[in-house]
C-alpha positions as CSV (number, residue, x, y, z in Angstrom):
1,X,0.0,0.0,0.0
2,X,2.8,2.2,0.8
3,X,4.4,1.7,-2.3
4,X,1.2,2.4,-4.4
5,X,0.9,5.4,-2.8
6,X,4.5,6.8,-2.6
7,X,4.7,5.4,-6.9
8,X,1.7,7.6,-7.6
9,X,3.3,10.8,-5.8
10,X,6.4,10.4,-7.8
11,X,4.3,10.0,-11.1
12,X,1.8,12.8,-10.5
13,X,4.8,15.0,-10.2
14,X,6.8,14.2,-13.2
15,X,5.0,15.8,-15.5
16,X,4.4,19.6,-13.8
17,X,8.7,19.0,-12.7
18,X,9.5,18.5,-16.5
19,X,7.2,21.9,-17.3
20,X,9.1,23.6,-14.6
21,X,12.4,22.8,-15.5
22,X,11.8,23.7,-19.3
23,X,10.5,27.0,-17.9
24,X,13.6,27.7,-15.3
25,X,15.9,26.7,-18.6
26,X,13.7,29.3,-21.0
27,X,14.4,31.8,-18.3
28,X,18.3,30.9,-18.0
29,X,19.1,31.1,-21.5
30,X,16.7,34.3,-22.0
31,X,19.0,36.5,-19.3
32,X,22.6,34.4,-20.7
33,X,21.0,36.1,-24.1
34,X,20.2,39.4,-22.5
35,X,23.6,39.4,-20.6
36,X,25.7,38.9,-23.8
37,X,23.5,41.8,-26.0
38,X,24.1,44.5,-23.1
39,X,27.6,43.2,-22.6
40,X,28.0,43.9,-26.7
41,X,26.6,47.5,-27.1
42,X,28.5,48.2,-24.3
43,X,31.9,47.1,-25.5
44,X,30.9,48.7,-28.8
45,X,30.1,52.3,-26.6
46,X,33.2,52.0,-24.9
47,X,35.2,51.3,-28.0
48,X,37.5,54.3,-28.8
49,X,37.3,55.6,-32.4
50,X,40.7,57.0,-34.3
51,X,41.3,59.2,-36.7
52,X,39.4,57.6,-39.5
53,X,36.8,56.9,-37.8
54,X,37.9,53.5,-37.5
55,X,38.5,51.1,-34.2
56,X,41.6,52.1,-32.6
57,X,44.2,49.3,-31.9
58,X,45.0,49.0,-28.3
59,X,48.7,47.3,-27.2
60,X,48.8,45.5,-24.2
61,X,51.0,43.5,-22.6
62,X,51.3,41.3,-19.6
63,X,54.4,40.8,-17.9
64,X,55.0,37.5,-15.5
65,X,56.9,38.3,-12.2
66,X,59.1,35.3,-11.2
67,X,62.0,34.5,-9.6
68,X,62.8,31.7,-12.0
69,X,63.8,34.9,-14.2
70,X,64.2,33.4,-18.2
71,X,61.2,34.1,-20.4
72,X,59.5,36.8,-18.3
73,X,62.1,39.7,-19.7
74,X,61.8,38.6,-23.1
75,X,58.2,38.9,-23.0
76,X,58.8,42.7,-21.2
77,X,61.3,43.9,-23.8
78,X,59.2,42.6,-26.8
79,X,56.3,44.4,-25.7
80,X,58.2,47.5,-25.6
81,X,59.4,47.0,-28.8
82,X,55.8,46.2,-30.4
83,X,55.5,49.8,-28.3
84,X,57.6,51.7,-29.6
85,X,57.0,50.5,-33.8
86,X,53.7,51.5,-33.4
């Protein structure tokens, strides 16, 4: 009898948990959508224009502290190089 009755639960739940799930996953991906439009226009509002109207190209570099030493000042001096061509 217990079984019957604890079978039944499980069963009459199934089908409103599957239509609630579909509807938390709608929602999910609708604000992951919404998240990566704003996240767009906004790079594109913060995007600095150059002369020609054109996206200006931005030079970064990252340079690893270590005590190792090696690659880390070749990476430094190349970047100021790339630095100073442009």
């Amino acid at each position: 009898l217990c079984s019957t009755h604890g079978c039944w639960l499980l069963c009459s739940l199934f089908i409103p948990g599957l239509f609630l799930s579909g509807a938390l996953c709608l929602c999910l991906l609708v604000l992951l959508c919404g998240i990566r439009l704003w996240l767009q226009q906004r790079k594109n509002q913060l995007a600095s224009t150059g002369k020609d109207g054109k996206h200006q190209l931005i030079v970064a570099f990252f340079h690893p502290y270590c005590n190792a030493g090696g690659g880390g000042e070749r990476v430094l001096w190349c970047a100021i190089r790339a630095l100073q061509k442009k």
